[in-house]
KEGU-553428 format. One record per residue (C-alpha): x, y, z; residue in one letter. Coordinates in steps of 0.05 Angstrom, whole numbers, plus 32768, in hexadecimal, padded with zeros to 4 digits. Layout:
N
XYZA;...
//
This chain:
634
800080008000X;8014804E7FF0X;800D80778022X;7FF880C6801CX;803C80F1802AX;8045812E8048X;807281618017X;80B98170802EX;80C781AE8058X;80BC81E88039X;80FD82068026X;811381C4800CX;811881D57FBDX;8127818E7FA7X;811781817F59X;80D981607F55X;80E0811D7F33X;80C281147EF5X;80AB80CC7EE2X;809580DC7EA5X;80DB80F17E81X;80EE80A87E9AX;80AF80867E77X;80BC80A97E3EX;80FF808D7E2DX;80DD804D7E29X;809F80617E05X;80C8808C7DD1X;809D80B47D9FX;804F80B37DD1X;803A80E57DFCX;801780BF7E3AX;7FE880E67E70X;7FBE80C27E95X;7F8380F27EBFX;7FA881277EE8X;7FE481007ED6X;802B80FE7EADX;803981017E6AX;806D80D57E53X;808981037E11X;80BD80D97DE4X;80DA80E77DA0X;810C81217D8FX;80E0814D7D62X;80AD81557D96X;8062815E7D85X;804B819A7D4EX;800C81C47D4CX;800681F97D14X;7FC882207CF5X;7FBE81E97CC1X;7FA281BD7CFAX;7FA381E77D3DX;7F9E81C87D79X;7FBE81877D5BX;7FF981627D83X;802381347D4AX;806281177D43X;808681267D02X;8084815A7CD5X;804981867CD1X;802181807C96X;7FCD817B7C83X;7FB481577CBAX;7F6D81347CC7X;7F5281477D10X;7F47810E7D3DX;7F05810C7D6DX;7F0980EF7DB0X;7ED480B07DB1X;7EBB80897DE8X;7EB080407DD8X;7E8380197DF5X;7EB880077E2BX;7EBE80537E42X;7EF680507E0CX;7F0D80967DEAX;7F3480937DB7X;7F4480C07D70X;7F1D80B37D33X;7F0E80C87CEBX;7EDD81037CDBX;7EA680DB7CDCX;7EAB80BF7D19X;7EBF81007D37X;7E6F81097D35X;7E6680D27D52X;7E9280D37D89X;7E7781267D92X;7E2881037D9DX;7E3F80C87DCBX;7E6880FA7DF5X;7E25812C7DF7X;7DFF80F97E0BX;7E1F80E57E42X;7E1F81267E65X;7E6581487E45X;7E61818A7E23X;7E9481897DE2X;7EBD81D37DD3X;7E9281FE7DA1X;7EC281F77D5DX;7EE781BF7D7BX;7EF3817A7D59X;7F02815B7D9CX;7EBC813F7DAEX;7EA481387DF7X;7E9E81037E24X;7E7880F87E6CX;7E8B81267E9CX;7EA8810B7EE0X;7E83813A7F0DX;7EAE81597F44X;7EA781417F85X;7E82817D7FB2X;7E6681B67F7FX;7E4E81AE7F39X;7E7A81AE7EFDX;7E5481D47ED6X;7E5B81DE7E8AX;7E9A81EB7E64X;7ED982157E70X;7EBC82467E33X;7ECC82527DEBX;7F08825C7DCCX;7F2082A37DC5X;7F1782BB7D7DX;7F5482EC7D89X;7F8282AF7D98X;7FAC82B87D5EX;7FE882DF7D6AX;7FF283297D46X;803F83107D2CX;804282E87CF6X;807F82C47D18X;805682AB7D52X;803282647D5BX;7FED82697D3AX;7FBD823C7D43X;7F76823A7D23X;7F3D82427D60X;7F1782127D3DX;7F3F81DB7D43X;7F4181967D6DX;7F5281A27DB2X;7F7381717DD4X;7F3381517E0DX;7F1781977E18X;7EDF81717E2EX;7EFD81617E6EX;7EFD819D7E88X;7EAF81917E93X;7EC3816F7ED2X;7EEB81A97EEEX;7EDC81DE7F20X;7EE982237F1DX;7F2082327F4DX;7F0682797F5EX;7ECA825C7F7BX;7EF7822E7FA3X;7F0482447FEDX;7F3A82388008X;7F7A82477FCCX;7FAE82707FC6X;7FBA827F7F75X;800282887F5AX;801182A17F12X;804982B47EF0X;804082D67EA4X;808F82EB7E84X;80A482F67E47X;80EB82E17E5BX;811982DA7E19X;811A829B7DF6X;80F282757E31X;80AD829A7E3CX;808882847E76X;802F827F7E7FX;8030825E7EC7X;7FF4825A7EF8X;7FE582207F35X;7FC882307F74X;7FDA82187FBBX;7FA482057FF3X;7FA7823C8028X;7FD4823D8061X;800D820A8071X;7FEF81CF804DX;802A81958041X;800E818B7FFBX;802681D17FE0X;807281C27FE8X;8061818A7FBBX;803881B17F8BX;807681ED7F8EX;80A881B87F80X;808B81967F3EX;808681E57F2BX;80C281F77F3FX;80E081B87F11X;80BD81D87EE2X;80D082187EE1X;811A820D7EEBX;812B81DB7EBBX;810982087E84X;813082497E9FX;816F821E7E96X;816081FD7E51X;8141823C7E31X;815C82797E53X;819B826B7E67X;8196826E7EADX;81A682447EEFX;816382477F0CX;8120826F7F04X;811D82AF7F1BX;80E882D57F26X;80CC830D7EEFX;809583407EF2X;806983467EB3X;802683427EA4X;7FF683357E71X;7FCF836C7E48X;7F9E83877E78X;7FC183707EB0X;7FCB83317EE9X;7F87831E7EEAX;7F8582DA7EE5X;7FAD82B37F1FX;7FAD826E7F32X;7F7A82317F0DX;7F56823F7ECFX;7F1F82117EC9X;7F2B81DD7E91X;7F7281F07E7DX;7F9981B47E8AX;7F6B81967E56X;7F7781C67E23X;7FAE81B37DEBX;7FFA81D27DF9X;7FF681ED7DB5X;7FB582127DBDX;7FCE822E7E0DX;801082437DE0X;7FEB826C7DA9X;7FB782947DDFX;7FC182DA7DD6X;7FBF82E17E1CX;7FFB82B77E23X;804282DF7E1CX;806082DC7DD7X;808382A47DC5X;80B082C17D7FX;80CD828F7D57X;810782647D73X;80E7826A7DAEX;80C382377DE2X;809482497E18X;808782267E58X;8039821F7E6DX;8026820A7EAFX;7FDB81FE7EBAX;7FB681E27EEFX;7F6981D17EF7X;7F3F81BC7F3AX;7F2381777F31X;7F06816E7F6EX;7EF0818F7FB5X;7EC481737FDEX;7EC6816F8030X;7F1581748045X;7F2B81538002X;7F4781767FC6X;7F6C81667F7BX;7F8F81907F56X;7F9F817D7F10X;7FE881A17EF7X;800381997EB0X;804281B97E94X;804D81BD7E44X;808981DE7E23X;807681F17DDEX;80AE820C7DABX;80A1823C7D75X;80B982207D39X;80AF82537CFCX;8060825D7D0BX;805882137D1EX;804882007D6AX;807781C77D79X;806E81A17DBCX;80A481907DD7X;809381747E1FX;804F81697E40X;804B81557E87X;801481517EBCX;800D813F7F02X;7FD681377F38X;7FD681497F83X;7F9E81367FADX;7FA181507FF7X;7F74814F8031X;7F75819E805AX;7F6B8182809BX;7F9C814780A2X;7FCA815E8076X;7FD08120804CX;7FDA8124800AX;7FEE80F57FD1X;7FFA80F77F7FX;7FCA80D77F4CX;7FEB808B7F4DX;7FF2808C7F93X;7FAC808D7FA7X;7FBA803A7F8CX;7FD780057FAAX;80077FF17F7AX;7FE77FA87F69X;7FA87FD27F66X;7FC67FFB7F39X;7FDC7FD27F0CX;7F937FAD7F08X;7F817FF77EF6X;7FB280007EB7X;7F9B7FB97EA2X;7F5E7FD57E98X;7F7680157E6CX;7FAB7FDD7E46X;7F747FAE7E31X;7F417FE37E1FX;7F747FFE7DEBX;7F8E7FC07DD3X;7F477FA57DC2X;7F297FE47D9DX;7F387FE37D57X;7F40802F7D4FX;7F7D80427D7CX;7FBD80467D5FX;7FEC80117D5DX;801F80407D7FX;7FEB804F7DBBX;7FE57FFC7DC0X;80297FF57DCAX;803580257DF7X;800880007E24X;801A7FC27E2AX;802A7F9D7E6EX;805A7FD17E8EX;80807FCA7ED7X;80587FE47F0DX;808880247F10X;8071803C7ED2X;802B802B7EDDX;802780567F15X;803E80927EF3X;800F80807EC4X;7FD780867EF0X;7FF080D77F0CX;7FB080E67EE0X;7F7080D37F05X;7F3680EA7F11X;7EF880D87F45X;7EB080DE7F29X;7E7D80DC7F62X;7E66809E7F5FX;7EAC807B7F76X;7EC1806B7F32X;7F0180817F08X;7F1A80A47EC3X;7F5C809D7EB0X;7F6B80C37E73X;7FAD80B37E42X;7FB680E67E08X;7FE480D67DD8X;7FFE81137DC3X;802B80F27D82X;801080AE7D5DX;8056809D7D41X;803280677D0DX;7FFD80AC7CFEX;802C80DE7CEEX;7FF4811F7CD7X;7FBD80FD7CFDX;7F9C81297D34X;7FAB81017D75X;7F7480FA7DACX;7F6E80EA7DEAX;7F5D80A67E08X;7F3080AB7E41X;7F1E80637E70X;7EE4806A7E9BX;7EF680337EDAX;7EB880137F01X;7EB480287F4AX;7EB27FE27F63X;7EF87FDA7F40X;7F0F801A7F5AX;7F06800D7FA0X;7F2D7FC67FA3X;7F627FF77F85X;7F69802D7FB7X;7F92803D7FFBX;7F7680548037X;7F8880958020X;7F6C80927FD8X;7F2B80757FFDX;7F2A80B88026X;7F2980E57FDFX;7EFA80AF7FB9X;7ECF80BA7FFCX;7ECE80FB7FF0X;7EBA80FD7FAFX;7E8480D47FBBX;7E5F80F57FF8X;7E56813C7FD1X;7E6C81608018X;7E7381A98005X;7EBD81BC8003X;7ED281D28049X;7F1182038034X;7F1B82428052X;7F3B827E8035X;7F6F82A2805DX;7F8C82EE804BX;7FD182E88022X;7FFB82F08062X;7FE782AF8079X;7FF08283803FX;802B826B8013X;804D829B7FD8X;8088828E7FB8X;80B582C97FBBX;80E282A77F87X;80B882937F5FX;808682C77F50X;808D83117F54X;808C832F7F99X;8090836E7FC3X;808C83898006X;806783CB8012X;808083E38064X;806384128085X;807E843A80C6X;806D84628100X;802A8445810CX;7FEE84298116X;7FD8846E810FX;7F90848B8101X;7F8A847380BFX;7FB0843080C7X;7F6E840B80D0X;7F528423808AX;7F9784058066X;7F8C83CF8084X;7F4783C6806AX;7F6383D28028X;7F9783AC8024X;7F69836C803BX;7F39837E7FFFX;7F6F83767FD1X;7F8F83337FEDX;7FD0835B7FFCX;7FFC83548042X;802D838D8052X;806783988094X;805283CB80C5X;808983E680ECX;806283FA8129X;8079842D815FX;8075840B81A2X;8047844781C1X;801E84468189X;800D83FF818CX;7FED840E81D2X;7FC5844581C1X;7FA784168184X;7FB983CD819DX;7F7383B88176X;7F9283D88133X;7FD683A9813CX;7FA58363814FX;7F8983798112X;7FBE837580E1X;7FDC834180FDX;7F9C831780EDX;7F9C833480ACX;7FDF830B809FX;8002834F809FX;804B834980C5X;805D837A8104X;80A683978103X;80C783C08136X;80D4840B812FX;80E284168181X;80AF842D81BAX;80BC847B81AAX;80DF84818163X;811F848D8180X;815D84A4815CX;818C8471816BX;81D184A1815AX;81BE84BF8198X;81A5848781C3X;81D0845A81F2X;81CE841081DBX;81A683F68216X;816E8423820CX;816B841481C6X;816083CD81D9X;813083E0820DX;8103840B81E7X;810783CF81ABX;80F4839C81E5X;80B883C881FBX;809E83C981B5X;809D837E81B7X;807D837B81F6X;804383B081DDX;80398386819CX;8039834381B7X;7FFE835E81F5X;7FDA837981BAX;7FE383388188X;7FFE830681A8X;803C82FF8174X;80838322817DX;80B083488146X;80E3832E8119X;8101836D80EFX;811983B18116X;811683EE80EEX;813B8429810EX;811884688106X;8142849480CAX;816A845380BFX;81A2847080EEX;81C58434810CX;820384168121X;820B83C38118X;821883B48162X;81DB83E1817AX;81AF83B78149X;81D183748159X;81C48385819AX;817D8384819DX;817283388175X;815A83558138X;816D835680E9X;816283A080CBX;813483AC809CX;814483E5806FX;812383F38029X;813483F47FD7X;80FE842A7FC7X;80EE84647FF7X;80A784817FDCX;80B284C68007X;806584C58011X;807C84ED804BX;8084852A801DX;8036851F8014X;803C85257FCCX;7FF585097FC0X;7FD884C67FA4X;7FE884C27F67X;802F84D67F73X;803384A47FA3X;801284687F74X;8048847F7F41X;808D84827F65X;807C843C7F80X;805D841A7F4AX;808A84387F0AX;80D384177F39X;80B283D57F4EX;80DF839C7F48X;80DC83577F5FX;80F7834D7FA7X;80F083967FB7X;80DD83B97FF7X;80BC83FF7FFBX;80B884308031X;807D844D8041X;80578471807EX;800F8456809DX;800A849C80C0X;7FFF84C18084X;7FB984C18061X;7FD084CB801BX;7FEF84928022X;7FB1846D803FX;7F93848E8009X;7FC184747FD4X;7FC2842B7FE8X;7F8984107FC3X;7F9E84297F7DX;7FED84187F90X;7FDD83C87FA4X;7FAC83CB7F64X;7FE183E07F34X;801583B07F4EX;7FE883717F4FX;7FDC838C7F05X;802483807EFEX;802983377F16X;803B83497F5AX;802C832B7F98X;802F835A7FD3X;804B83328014X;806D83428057X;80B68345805EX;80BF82FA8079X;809182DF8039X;80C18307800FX;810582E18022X;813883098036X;816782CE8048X;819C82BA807CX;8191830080A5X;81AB82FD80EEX;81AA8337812BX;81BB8373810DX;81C5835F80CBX;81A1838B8096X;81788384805EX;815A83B28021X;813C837D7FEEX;8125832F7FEDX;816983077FE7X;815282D97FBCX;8130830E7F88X;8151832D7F4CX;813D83787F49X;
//
């Protein structure tokens, strides 16, 4: 039996391992997902998609292709077809409850209703803008096949999911673009390590292969009309690479050039239980023509209270598993339509490779399983639309499959409980500082009068700042300081009176920053981490003295000279950088008054705004100081 893991410590960047690169040198020239699962991508040319065919995923050289339809056989069996059957395969899949894409060729098939809320209909229509304004770029026809768009029927849409914390990343680095979004469950949950890992794989290797770089680093950059759009989007792990690629909200991918797409989808959410569905394509630019070059997904499901969590395969025993893939391997062997290269592939395999096959699950509420396997490249079809192959698994079967902990999430799926996940404010929750875009807005001298309405504002728009509170001032508004600190906002020390410490003996320096502690932690319960000395006039052993790093700043705003809103918006906003750390002052109302459209224009710029200790400002001791994230590249 497999039991659910917890994810390593946090901290512990590890390369995720990635079964499916070791299938594929075994299954050379097929792409093999299986639901929420891994591709296994072989051959050296890679998969192409161009505007004669669209969405189309084939090995070999692009040419006039005939689009495939995903078909369900009497056996639950999906597989491509000709034209004609395409029809077919488009009324079987409407009758059974599945929705096919408007202008697709990719019929539909029964939708596996998620466990806790109602599917609903389809992810929506493809954008009739989605080819690119250069004539260089990857165009592909809206019209076209798309590669199980139907399957998105059975997803959720993450915004109505308590409970996540969305991530996105949108660059247009040089030669290695980058369309990322995934989504973490809200506070210290083991299963987002996990889920940051297999990104984090993701986003390194194609920084090192593409740009040139050691390791990913993080960029602000946003698309046309700004970060909207963080975390899941509901059905787009079922879309094709090559379509995802050719989006003109995606950044421009010129020729020579391959972007990396992370997507992710919510499967299911129901009680405590949760699956996230996360696929990662690279697709090359090739004159015009969408080339895919690796295709890779993986499955987490986790449960919010225990903290258990496990991948796709190991929600099987592995004898169980096995009995599962048996299942897939005969249903393609005995239908006369799959390729001869899809066959193969799925032969009797050792129980290792079985398991990665089965990453890509999915529960439908009455117990039972679908395991999808798309074969991106039919090596004996070479300008045949490839479809995927979709195996609907009996419940009774399922359950002599499962382990306890696969029993919990089928459970789950099953009982239709309402999803129990609770949202918490930004501060709270997990962000990647080197990952994504971040910055920390700090204010001092406060809580003053107006400290309460920033606070309001910056809850509103899911950002968490630093105060630097004045010890005095935190007794005349202790309510003010409880406040922020439930707001996920982090206190810092600026001493009890705002003392100038060029003038002020050492042990009343540590005095007044030991009274400030005492005054925060009777009015929140938490202590400080960061000292700020008032004017930034200090010497090392003063500040070593009292325990405490110094936090200085990269960007003063001088909102002190009162220079009104706007002013204010536009200092800080125009010299952003990732990792950066801006000055600013609670006790003034045009700043107050400046803070919504500030935090609105740099969310509109991909950044998230977090408090110093989110940002990462590394191995800092006592009296050490500090004026950006360590890790960041401004």
């Amino acid at each position: 039996m497999i039991a659910p893991r917890r994810a390593p410590e946090p901290g512990a960047h590890a390369p995720h391992r990635r079964p499916a690169r070791r299938i594929a040198s075994a299954l050379a020239g097929l792409a093999l997902v299986g639901v929420l699962g891994v591709s296994l991508a072989g051959g050296a040319q890679g998969s192409r998609a161009s505007e004669t065919f669209g969405a189309a995923a084939v090995l070999g050289e692009p040419g006039p292709v005939t689009p495939g339809a995903e078909r369900t056989s009497g056996a639950g069996l999906a597989l491509p077809g000709d034209a004609a059957a395409a029809g077919a395969g488009a009324a079987a899949g409407t009758a059974g409850g599945g929705a096919s894409r408007p202008g697709s060729a990719t019929a539909g098939t029964a939708s596996v209703p998620a466990s806790g809320a109602t599917a609903g209909a389809e992810s929506g229509e493809p954008d009739d803008d989605s080819a690119p304004a250069h004539a260089d770029d990857i165009v592909v026809s809206p019209g076209s096949g798309s590669s199980g768009t139907a399957s998105a029927a059975s997803t959720l849409d993450a915004a109505g999911v308590a409970g996540l914390r969305p991530q996105r990343i949108w660059a247009p680095v040089a030669g290695a673009p980058v369309s990322a979004h995934w989504t973490y469950l809200a506070g210290d949950a083991p299963v987002n390590a996990e889920i940051e890992s297999w990104v984090r794989a993701q986003l390194d290797d194609h920084a090192t292969r593409y740009a040139g770089l050691p390791a990913w680093k993080p960029v602000a950059a946003a698309p046309p009309g700004g970060m909207t759009d963080r975390g899941c989007e509901r059905g787009s792990t079922y879309e094709s690479p090559a379509t995802l690629a050719a989006a003109s909200t995606q950044p421009r991918t010129a020729d020579g050039e391959t972007i990396l797409l992370v997507s992710c989808d919510v499967v299911s959410a129901g009680g405590d239980a949760i699956g996230i569905r996360m696929r990662a394509s690279e697709v090359a630019n090739r004159s015009g023509v969408a080339v895919v070059l690796r295709d890779e997904v993986a499955t987490f499901y986790a449960d919010r209270t225990t903290g258990n969590w496990a991948s796709g395969s190991q929600l099987f025993t592995g004898e169980g598993g096995e009995r599962l893939m048996e299942r897939v391997r005969a249903a393609v062997a005995q239908d006369p339509r799959a390729s001869a290269s899809l066959v193969l592939a799925t032969r009797p395999l050792d129980g290792a490779k079985w398991q990665a096959a089965l990453e890509d699950v999915a529960f439908a509420s009455d117990g039972g399983a679908r395991v999808r396997v798309e074969e991106h490249a039919a090596a004996d079809s070479p300008g045949v639309e490839a479809a995927p192959v979709v195996v609907d698994i009996p419940a009774d079967v399922v359950a002599g499959a499962l382990t306890d902990f696969g029993r919990e999430i089928v459970a789950a799926a099953v009982s239709h409980e309402p999803w129990r996940g609770v949202s918490n404010p930004i501060g709270l929750d997990r962000t990647p500082c080197d990952l994504v875009a971040c910055l920390a807005l700090t204010f001092d001298d406060g809580p003053g009068e107006s400290t309460a309405r920033m606070l309001d504002t910056l809850r509103a728009r899911d950002a968490a700042a630093t105060f630097f509170v004045v010890g005095k001032n935190v007794d005349a508004r202790p309510e003010v300081v409880a406040q922020a600190v439930r707001d996920g906002n982090e206190i810092g020390n600026h001493t009890y009176d705002h003392i100038y410490f060029a003038v002020t003996p050492t042990d009343q320096i540590v005095d007044q920053v030991r009274r400030t502690d005492d005054a925060v932690f009777r009015a929140a319960n938490v202590r400080t981490t960061f000292l700020r000395p008032p004017w930034a006039t200090f010497r090392y052993d003063q500040a070593a003295a009292t325990g405490k790093p110094v936090a200085l700043w990269g960007l003063d705003s001088r909102d002190w000279e009162d220079p009104g809103t706007s002013v204010i918006v536009s200092r800080v906003a125009s010299a952003a950088t990732p990792g950066m750390i801006v000055l600013m002052h609670d006790t003034h109302t045009g700043t107050v008054d400046a803070m919504g459209p500030l935090v609105d224009s740099l969310r509109a710029q991909g950044y998230s705004l977090v408090t110093l200790s989110t940002l990462g400002v590394g191995n800092v001791g006592p009296g050490d100081a500090f004026n950006s994230a360590r890790a960041a590249t401004p």
